[in-house]
C-alpha positions in Angstrom: -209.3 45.0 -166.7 -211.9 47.8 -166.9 -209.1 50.5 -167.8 -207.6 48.7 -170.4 -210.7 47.9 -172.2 -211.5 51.4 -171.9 -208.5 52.1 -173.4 -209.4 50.0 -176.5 -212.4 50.7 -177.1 -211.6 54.5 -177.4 -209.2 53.4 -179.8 -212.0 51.9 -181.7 -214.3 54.4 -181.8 -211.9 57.3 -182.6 -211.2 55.0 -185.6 -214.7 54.3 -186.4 -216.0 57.8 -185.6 -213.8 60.3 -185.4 -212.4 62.0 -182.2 -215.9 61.9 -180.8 -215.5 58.4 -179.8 -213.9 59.2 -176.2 -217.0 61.7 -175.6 -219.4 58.6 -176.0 -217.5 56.1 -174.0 -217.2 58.5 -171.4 -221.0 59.8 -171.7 -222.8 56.3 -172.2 -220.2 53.9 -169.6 -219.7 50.3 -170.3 -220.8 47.1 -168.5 -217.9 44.8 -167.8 -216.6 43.1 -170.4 -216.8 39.4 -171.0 -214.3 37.3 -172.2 -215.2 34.9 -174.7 -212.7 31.7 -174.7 -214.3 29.2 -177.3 -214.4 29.4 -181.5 -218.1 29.6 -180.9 -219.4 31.2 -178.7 -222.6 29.3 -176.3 -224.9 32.4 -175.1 -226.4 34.7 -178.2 -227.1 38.4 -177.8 -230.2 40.7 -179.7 -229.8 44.1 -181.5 -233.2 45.0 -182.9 -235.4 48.2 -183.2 -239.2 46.5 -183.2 -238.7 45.7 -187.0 -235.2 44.5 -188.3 -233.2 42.0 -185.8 -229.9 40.7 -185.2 -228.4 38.0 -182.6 -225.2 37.5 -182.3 -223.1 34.8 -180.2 -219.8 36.8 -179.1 -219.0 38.8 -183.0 -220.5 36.1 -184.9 -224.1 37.1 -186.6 -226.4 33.4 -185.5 -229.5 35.1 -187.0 -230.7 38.2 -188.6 -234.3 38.8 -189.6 -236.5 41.5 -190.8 -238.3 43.5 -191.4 -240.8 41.9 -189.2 -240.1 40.0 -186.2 -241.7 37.1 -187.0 -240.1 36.4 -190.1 -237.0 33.5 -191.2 -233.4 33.8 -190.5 -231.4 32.6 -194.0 -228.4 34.5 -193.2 -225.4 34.0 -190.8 -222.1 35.6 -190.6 -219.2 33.5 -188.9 -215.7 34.8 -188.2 -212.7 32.4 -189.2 -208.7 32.7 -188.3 -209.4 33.7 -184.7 -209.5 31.7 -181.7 -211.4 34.1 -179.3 -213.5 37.2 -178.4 -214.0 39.2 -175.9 -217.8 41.3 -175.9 -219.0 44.6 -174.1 -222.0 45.9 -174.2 -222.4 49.6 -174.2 -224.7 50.7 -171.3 -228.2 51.8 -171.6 -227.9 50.6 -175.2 -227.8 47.5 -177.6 -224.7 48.9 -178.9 -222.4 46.2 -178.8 -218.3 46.5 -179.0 -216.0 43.3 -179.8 -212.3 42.1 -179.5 -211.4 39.8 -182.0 -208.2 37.8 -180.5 -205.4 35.1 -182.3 -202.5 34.1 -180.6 -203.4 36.8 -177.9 -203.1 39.6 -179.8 -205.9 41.8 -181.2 -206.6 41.3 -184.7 -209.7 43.2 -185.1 -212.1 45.7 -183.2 -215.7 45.8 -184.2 -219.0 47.8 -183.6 -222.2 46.4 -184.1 -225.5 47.8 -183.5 -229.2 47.7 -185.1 -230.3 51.0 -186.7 -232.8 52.5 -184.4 -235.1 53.6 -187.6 -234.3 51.5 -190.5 -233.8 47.4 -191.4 -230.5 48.2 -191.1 -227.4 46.4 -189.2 -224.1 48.0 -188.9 -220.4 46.7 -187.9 -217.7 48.8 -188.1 -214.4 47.3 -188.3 -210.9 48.4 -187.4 -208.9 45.8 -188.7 -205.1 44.7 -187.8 -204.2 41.5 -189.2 -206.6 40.2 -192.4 -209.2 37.6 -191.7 -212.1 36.2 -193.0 -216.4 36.1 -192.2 -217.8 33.0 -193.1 -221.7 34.0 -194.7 -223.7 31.0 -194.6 -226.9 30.9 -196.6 -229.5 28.9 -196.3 -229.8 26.7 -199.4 -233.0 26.0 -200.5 -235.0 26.5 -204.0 -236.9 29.9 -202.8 -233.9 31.4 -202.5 -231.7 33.3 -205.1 -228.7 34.7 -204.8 -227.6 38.3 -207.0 -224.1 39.2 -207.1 -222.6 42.8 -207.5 -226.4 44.2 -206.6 -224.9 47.7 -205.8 -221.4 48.7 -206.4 -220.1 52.3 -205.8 -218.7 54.3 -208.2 -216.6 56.7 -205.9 -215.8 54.0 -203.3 -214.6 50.4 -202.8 -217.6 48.3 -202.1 -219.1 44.8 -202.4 -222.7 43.8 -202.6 -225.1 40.3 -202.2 -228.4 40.2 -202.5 -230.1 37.4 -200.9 -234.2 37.2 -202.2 -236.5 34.7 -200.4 -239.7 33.9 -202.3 -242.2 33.2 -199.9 -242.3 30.1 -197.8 -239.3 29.7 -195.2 -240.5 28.4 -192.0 -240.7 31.3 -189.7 -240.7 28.4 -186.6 -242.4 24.6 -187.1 -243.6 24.5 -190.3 -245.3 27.7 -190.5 -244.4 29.3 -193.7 -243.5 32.7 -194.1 -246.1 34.1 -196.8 -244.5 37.5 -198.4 -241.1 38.0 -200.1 -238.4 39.3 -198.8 -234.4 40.3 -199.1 -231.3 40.5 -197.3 -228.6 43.0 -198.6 -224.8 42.6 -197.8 -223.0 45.8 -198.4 -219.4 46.9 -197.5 -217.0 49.6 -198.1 -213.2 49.6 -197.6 -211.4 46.8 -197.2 -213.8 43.8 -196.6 -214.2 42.0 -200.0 -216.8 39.9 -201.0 -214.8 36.5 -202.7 -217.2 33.7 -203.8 -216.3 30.2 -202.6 -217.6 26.8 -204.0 -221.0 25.6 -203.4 -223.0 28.9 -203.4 -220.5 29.7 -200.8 -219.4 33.4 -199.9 -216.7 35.0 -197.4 -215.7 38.2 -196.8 -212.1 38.6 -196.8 -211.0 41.7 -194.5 -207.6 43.4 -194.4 -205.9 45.8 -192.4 -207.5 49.4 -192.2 -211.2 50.0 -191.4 -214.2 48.6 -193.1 -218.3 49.1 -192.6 -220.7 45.8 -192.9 -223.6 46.7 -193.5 -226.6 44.3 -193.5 -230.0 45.1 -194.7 -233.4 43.9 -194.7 -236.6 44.9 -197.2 -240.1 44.0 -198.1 -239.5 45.3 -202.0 -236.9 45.7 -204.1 -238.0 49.6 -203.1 -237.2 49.4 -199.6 -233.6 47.5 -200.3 -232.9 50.8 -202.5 -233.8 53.1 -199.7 -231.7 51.1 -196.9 -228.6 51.5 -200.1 -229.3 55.3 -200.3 -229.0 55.3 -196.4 -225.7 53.6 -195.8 -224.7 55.5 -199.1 -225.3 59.0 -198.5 -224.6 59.1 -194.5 -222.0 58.7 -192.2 -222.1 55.6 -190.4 -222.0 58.3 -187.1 -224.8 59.6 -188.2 -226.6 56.3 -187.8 -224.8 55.8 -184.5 -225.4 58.9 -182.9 -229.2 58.4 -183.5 -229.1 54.9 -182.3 -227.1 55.9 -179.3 -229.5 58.5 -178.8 -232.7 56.0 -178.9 -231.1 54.1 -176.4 -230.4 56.9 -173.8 -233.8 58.1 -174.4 -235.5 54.9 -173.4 -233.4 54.4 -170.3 -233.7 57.8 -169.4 -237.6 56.5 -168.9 -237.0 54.0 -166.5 -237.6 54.9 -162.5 -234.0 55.8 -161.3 -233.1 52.9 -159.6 -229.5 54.6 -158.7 -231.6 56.8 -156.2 -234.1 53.8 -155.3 -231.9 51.1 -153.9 -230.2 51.2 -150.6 -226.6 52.1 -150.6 -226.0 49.4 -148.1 -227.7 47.0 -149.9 -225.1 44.2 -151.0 -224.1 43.7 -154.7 -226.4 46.7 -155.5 -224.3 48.3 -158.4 -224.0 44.9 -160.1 -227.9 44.6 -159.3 -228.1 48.3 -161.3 -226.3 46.8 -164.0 -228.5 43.9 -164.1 -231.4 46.1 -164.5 -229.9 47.7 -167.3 -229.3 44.2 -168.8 -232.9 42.9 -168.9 -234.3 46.2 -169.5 -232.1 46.3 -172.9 -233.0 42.2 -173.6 -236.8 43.0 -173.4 -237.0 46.0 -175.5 -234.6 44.5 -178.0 -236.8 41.6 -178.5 -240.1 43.6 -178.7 -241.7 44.3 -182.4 -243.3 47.6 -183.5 -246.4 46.1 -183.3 -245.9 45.5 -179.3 -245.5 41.8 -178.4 -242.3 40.5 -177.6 -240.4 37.1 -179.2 -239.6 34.5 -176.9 -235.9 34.0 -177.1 -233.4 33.5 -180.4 -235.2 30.4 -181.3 -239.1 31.5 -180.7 -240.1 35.1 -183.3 -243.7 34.5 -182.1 -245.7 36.5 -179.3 -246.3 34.0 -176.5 -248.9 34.7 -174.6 -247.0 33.5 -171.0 -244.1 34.5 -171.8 -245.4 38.3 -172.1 -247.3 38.3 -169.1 -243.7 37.9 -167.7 -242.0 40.6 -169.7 -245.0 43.0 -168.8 -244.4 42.3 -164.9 -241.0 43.5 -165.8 -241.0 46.1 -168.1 -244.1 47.5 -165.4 -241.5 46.6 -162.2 -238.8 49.2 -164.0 -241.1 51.9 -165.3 -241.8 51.2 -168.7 -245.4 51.7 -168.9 -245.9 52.4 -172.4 -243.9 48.9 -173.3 -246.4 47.1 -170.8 -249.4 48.5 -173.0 -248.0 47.2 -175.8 -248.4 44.0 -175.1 -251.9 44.2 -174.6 -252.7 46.5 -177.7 -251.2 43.8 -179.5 -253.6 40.8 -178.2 -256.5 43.1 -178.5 -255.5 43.7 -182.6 -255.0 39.9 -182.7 -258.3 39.4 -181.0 -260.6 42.2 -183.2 -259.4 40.6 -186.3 -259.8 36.7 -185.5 -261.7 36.7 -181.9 -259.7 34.5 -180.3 -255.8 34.0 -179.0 -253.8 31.0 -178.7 -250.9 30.3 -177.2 -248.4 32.0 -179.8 -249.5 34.3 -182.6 -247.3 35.5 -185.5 -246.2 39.2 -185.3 -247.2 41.2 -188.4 -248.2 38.6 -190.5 -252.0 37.5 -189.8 -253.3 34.2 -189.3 -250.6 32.3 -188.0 -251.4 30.9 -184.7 -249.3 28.2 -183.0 -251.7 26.3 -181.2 -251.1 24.1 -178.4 -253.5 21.4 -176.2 -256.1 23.6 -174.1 -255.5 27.0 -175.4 -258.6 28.1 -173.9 -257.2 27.8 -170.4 -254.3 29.5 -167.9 -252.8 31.6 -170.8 -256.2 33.4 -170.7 -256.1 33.5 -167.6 -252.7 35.2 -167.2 -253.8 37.9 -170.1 -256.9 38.8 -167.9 -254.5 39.3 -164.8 -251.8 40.9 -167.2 -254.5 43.5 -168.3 -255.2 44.3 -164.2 -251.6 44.7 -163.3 -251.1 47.3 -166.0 -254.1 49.2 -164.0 -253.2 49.3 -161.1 -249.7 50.5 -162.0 -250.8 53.5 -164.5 -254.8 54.0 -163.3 -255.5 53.7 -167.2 -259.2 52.2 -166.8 -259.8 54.3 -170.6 -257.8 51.8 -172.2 -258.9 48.7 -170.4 -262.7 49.7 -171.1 -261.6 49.7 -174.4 -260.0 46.1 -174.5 -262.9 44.6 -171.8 -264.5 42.4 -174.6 -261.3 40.5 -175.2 -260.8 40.0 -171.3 -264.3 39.0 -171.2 -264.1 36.6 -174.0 -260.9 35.1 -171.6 -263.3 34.9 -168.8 -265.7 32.6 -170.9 -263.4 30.4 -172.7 -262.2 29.4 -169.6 -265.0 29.2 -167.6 -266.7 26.8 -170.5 -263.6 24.1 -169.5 -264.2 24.2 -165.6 -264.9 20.2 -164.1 -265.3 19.3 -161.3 -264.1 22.7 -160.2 -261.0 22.0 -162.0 -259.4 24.2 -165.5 -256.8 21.6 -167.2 -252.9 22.6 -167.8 -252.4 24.6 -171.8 -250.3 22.9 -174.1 -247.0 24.5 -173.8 -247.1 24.9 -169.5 -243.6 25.3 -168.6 -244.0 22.2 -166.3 -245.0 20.0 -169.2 -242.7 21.6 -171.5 -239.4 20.9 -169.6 -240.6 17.2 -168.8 -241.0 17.5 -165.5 -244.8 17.2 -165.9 -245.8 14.3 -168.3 -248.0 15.4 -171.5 -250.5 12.6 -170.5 -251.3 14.9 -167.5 -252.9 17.4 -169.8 -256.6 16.5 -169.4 -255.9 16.3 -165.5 -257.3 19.1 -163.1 -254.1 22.1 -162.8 -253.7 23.7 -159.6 -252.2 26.8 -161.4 -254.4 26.9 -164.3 -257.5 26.6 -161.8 -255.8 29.2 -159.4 -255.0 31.5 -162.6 -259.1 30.9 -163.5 -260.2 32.6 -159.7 -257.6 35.1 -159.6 -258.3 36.5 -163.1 -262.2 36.3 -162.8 -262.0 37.7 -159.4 -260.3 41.5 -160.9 -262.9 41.0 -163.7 -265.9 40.7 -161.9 -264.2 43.6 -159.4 -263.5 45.8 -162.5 -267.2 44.8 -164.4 -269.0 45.7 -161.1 -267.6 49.2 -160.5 -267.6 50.0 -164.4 -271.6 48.8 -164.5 -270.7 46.2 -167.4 -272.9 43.5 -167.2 -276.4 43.4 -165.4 -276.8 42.2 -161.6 -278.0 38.8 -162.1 -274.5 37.9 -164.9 -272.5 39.8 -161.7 -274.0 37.0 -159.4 -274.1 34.0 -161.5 -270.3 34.3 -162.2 -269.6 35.2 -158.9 -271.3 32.0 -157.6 -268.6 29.8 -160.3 -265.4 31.9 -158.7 -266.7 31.2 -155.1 -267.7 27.7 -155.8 -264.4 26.9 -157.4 -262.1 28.7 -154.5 -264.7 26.2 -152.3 -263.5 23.3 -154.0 -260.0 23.9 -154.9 -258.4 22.6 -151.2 -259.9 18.9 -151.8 -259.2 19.2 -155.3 -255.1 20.2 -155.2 -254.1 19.9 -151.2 -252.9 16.9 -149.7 -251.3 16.4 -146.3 -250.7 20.2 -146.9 -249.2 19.5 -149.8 -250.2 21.1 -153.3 -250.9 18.9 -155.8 -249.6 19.9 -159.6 -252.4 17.6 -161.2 -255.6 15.9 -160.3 -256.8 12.7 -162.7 -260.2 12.9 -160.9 -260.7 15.6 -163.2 -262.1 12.9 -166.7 -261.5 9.7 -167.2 -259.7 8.5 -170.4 -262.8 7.7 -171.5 -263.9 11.1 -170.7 -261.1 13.0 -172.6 -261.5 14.3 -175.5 -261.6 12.1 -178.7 -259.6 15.5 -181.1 -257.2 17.8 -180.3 -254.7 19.5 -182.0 -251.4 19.1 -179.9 -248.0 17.0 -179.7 -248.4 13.7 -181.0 -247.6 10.7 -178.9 -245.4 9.6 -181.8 -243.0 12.5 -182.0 -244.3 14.4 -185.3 -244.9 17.8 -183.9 -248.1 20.3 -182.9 -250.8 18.7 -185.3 -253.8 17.5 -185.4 -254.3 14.1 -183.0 -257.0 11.6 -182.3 -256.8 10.2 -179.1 -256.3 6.1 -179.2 -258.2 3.7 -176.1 -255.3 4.1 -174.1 -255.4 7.9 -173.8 -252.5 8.4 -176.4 -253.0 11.4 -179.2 -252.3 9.8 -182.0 -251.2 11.8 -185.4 -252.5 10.6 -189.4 -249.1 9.0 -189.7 -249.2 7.2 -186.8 -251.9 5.7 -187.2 -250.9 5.1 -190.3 -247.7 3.3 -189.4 -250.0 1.1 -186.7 -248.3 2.6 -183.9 -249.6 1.4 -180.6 -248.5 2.8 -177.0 -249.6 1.7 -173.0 -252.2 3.0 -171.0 -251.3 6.7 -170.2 -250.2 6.4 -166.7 -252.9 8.7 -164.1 -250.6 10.0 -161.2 -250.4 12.6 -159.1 -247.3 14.6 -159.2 -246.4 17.5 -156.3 -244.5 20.1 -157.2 -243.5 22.1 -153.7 -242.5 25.2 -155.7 -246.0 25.5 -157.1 -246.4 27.2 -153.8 -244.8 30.0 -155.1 -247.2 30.9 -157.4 -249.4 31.9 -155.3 -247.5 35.2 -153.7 -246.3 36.0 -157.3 -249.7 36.4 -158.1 -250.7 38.2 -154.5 -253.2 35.0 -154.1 -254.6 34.9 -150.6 -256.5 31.3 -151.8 -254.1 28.8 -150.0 -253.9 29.3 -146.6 -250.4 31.0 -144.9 -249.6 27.9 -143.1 -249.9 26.1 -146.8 -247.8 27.9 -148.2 -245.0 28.7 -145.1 -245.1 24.4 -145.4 -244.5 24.2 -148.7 -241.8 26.8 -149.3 -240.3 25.1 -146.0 -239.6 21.5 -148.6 -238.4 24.4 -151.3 -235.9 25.4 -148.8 -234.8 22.5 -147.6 -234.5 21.0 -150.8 -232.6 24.2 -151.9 -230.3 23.5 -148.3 -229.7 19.7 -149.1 -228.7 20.2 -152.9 -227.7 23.8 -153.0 -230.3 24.6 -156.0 -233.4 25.6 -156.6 -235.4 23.0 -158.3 -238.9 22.0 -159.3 -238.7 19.0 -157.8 -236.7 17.0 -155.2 -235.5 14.4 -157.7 -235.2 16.6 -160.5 -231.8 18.5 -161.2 -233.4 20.4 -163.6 -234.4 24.6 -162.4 -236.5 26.2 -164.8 -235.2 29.7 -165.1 -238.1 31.9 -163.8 -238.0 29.3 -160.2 -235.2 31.6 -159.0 -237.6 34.8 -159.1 -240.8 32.9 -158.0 -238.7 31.7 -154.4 -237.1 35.2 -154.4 -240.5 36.5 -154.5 -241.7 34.3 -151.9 -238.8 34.7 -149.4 -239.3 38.9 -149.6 -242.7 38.4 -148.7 -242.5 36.5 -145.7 -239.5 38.4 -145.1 -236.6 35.3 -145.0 -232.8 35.7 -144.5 -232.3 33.3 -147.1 -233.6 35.7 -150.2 -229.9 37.4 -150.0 -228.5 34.5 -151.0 -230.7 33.3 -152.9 -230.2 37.1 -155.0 -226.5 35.9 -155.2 -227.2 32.7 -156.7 -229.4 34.5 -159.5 -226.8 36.8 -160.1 -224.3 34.2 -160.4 -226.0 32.5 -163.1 -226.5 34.8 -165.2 -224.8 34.8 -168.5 -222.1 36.4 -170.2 -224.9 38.5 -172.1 -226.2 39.6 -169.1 -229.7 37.3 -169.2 -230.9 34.1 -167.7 -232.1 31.1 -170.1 -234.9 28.7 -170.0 -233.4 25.9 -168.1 -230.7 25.2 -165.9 -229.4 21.4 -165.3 -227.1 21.2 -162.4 -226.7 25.3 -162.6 -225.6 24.8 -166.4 -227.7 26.9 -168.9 -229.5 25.0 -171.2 -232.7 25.7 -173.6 -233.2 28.7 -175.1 -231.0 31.5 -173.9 -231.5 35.6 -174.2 -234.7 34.9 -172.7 -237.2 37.7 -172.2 -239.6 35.6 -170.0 -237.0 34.4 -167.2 -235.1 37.5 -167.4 -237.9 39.8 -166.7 -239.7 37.8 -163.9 -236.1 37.2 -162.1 -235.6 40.9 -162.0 -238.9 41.7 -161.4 -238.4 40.0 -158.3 -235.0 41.1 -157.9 -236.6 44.8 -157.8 -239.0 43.6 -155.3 -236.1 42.6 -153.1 -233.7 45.3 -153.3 -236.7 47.9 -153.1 -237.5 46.7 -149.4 -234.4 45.8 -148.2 -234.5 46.3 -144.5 -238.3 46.9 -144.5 -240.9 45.2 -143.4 -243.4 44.6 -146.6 
């Protein structure tokens, strides 16, 4: 399998770019190749270079967007007349190579890849047998369509230009405020044929052809990107893209030389690596936060605390920082960070319930791993007010010695924690609140930040919380998920912005007698709900948080109980799953227990590192959720992919040691 694709693919590149095609396939390797049975193919894949981006699901184009990341996809290109593909990714690189297959022979080779410098994508195609690719356009009144925008006077060529005037939803309903193109170019023998409808195909014939797609702010930058494709070699472009690549893998630790040899599946754990380090830094804008997945071009703030335990686990310090440089921009210019924030375009926050709670608390803890990784105190000095404005926003929601659960908490946002639990007391968001407050009052003490007496007094709040926590979230040595003790319904709050009861989005709600947030049109249409139901749920692999987070706040024999039930559970049902009725796993579950077994130094964590590996994608990447093993969600994901091999990494560094 490996030789013959080999084979093809140096067929492919010798006809894309010359006899120096062999040179590359030899210098750069490839992962294995995966075959691709289905018209449309289920998992997506992301070229990007922190300003124009591409997914694609086998050789079809889902998305493309740019320049920006957090800007709309109005553009898809979809391959008809073949019945499957087969994809490779180059390693070390987001260079990606694909078969195109009908009636089991090879009707067309292509090479895709992102420009590493420009809002540029580029597929070369070696064509045997003609075909056509599908482009789909968004119709809708803000955008126009220009035919013939370029055409070459020495060459064959087609052109589109596709303008969007302001206002496509970059995700919700959150409009995208500046204009913006997409450009279809081609040379050789792809042909741009108009179809009925506003509808366009290219129609490709034997020989080779270049696709080029490109993004712009102006009508300046569109020329540019045409003088680009225009007056250079497409090898030129992929040399200097291949060369990015190598660069930035050439900067991870050397994990060839770091893992046992004995250790078992350890090259396909190497490849893996390779994998999720090319899925984060595809996915992460020039500006330094990272998008959540195909479906999410916003910077989480969860979901990068993830990606920065990753990108820290493999070496990529400078990526890490990122991250925080990013919140700390967001944070000068508006003095305070919700739970998503646009990416290059300013004031577009996606607000959930309780944003002043557990995402803070994971940016404050975010900031303290990147210290003790690179001993950069400079830069968090510089970023302190931020981390202290984290400290205080979550301090101002402590009751009872309990922080409520944010909004968007994976828990809540799989369904496997009710919304009505919201206002309850969180174990992890109260856990998140002492662990991040303890590093900050460490780091404010030794860097003489605040006086003696502000040292004490928020001392005295992290000490009596970590006092109160055990009645608060243990039971029969259990850890409860939620607490109801924490208000009352009565107690709640009468506003928030949030999901509506009724199923009309993130808005803005009023909360009804019976504890139900309650959008204008709701209460408009009279809609009336039951009492919200107050019941505590236990979540066993809560327990895991804890040693993900190096927490010594639950007692051992807590936690060795508790990840007893996640193993037995795991034993009786042969996955890993939040709960024992639930067939659901939430994608990151696999790294928490894998983190939790190398700790305390279980024979199970081998198999439970086979299991990970054996859901992993086609792509390479693990997805949001999982029922019954089956991906599900949103896939590509930077969040799930980075803490699994974070813990992954963990595993295979101490393999046979004690930790």
């Amino acid at each position: 399998m490996r030789n013959f694709h080999l084979h093809k693919i140096d067929r492919v590149l010798n006809h894309c770019f010359g006899d120096t095609g062999w040179i590359i396939i030899f210098f750069l390797g490839l992962l294995l190749p995966t075959t691709i049975t289905g018209r449309t193919p289920t998992q997506r894949h992301c070229m990007g270079n922190g300003n124009y981006c591409a997914f694609g699901q086998g050789a079809n184009i889902e998305s493309i967007f740019g320049p920006g990341y957090s800007s709309p996809s109005y553009l898809q290109l979809m391959i008809t007349g073949n019945d499957s593909t087969v994809s490779s990714r180059m390693r070390g690189t987001a260079i990606w190579q694909h078969y195109i297959y009908k009636d089991g022979e090879i009707i067309a080779e292509f090479t895709d890849f992102v420009d590493s410098q420009a809002a540029v994508f580029v597929r070369t195609v070696n064509c045997h047998a003609e075909f056509s690719v599908d482009l789909n356009i968004v119709e809708d009144t803000k955008i126009t369509i220009v035919e013939n925008f370029h055409t070459s006077q020495t060459e064959e060529s087609s052109s589109l230009l596709i303008y969007n005037d302001r206002g496509l939803y970059i995700y919700g309903n959150y409009p995208y405020p500046y204009e913006q193109f997409q450009h279809i170019l081609t040379k050789g023998n792809a042909t741009l044929v108009k179809k009925e409808n506003r509808g366009y195909s290219l129609h490709i014939t034997p020989g080779k052809s270049e696709i080029f797609l490109m993004g712009g702010a102006s009508f300046h930058e569109c020329e540019e990107n045409i003088h680009l494709v225009m007056d250079n070699p497409v090898a030129s472009l992929f040399n200097r893209t291949k060369d990015y690549w190598l660069e930035y893998t050439k900067r991870r630790y050397d994990f060839e030389k770091l893992i046992p040899n004995d250790l078992t599946n350890r090259k396909e754990i190497i490849d893996q690596i390779d994998n999720v380090a090319i899925i984060l830094k595809t996915q992460q804008a020039t500006q330094g936060a990272v998008i959540a997945g195909h479906a999410y071009h916003l910077g989480y703030v969860r979901d990068q605390y993830g990606v920065s335990r990753g990108f820290l686990a493999m070496g990529y310090f400078e990526e890490a920082r990122k991250i925080l440089h990013f919140y700390w921009n967001i944070w000068k210019d508006f003095g305070y960070i919700r739970n998503a924030q646009a990416i290059g375009v300013p004031g577009i926050f996606h607000q959930h319930e309780n944003d002043e709670v557990e995402i803070t608390g994971y940016l404050i803890i975010q900031a303290f791993d990147y210290l003790k990784k690179t001993k950069d105190t400079a830069f968090v000095r510089d970023i302190f007010p931020m981390l202290e404005w984290a400290w205080l926003v979550q301090k101002k929601n402590l009751v009872k010695g309990m922080l409520p659960f944010n909004g968007d908490e994976t828990y809540v946002a799989g369904g496997i924690l009710p919304r009505s639990t919201l206002n309850d007391g969180s174990a992890e968001a109260t856990l998140l609140f002492i662990e991040s407050g303890s590093n900050l009052l460490s780091f404010i003490e030794e860097n003489q930040l605040w006086n003696a007496a502000a040292i004490k007094s928020n001392r005295a709040v992290i000490e009596s919380t970590k006092a109160a926590f055990h009645n608060n979230f243990i039971s029969n040595n259990q850890i409860m998920a939620n607490n109801p003790s924490r208000m009352t319904i009565e107690e709640m709050p009468a506003f928030r912005h949030g999901f509506c009861a009724g199923s009309h989005g993130v808005v803005e709600t009023r909360k009804d007698e019976n504890g139900n947030y309650l959008c204008p049109k709701c209460i408009a249409e009279g809609l009336t709900l039951p009492r919200i139901e107050r019941k505590v749920y236990f979540l066993p692999s809560l327990a895991l948080t804890p040693e993900y987070f190096d927490s010594k706040l639950i007692s051992t024999e807590i936690l060795k109980h508790n990840l007893s039930l996640i193993k037995e559970n795991y034993l009786r049902k042969g996955q890993v799953s939040s709960r024992e009725d639930s067939n659901i796993t939430i994608g990151y579950e696999y790294g928490f227990f894998l983190y939790a077994l190398t700790k305390s130094r279980d024979k199970l964590a081998g198999k439970i590192v086979a299991d990970m590996m054996s859901v992993v994608d086609e792509t390479g990447a693990w997805v949001e959720y999982y029922h019954n093993g089956v991906p599900m969600g949103c896939n590509y994901r930077p969040w799930e992919s980075a803490i699994n091999i974070d813990a992954i990494i963990l595993y295979s560094l101490n393999y046979g040691t004690d930790i």
